[in-house]
C-alpha positions, 0 to 999 in steps of 0.5 A: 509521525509514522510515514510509509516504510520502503520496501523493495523486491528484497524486503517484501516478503518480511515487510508485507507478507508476513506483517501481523499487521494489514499492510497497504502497499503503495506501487509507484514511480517517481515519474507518474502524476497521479502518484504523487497526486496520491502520495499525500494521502497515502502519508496521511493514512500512514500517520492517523492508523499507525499501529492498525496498519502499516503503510508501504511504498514501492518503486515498480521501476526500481523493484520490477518483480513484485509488481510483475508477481501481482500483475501491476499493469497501472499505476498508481496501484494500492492493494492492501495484504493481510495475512499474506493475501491481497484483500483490496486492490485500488487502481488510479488516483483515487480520493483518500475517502474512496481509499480510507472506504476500501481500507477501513473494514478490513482493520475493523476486523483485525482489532475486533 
């Protein structure tokens, strides 16, 4: 069962931006509610779209830069990259339907 990968500040670049994959990238804090309200999910997602999608989480207190680089003022933030680029950006805790809903359209795309 694939769970979501950690990345960090130094990790991002490989991991994220120059996936052939769409990646979802998770920006969270061990210390926000609606964070770990969303972690389930996200794991979910992680789980039933391995291989269309990979799925990332990211400590902002442990990794500041990226988060800073993409302006993360709330979390937790989701935004999903595809070739390099933010394509989604999904802000606050959010049902996984609402998540899946944003999400889904972009991985139709890739496999077509």
């Amino acid at each position: 069962m694939a769970k979501p990968l950690e990345v960090t500040d130094a990790t991002f670049q490989q991991e994220v931006l120059e996936s052939d994959v769409p990646v979802l990238v998770d920006f969270w804090a061990d210390w926000c509610g609606p964070c770990r309200f969303i972690a389930p999910f996200v794991k979910e997602i992680a789980s039933e779209h391995e291989g269309s999608l990979k799925v990332a989480k990211m400590d902002v207190d442990d990794n500041p830069a990226v988060p800073g680089r993409y302006a993360i003022i709330g979390i937790p933030t989701l935004m999903l990259f595809k070739g390099g680029q933010v394509v989604e950006r999904i802000v606050g805790a959010q049902p996984k339907e609402r998540i899946l809903a944003q999400v889904l359209p972009h991985l139709e795309k890739a496999a077509a």
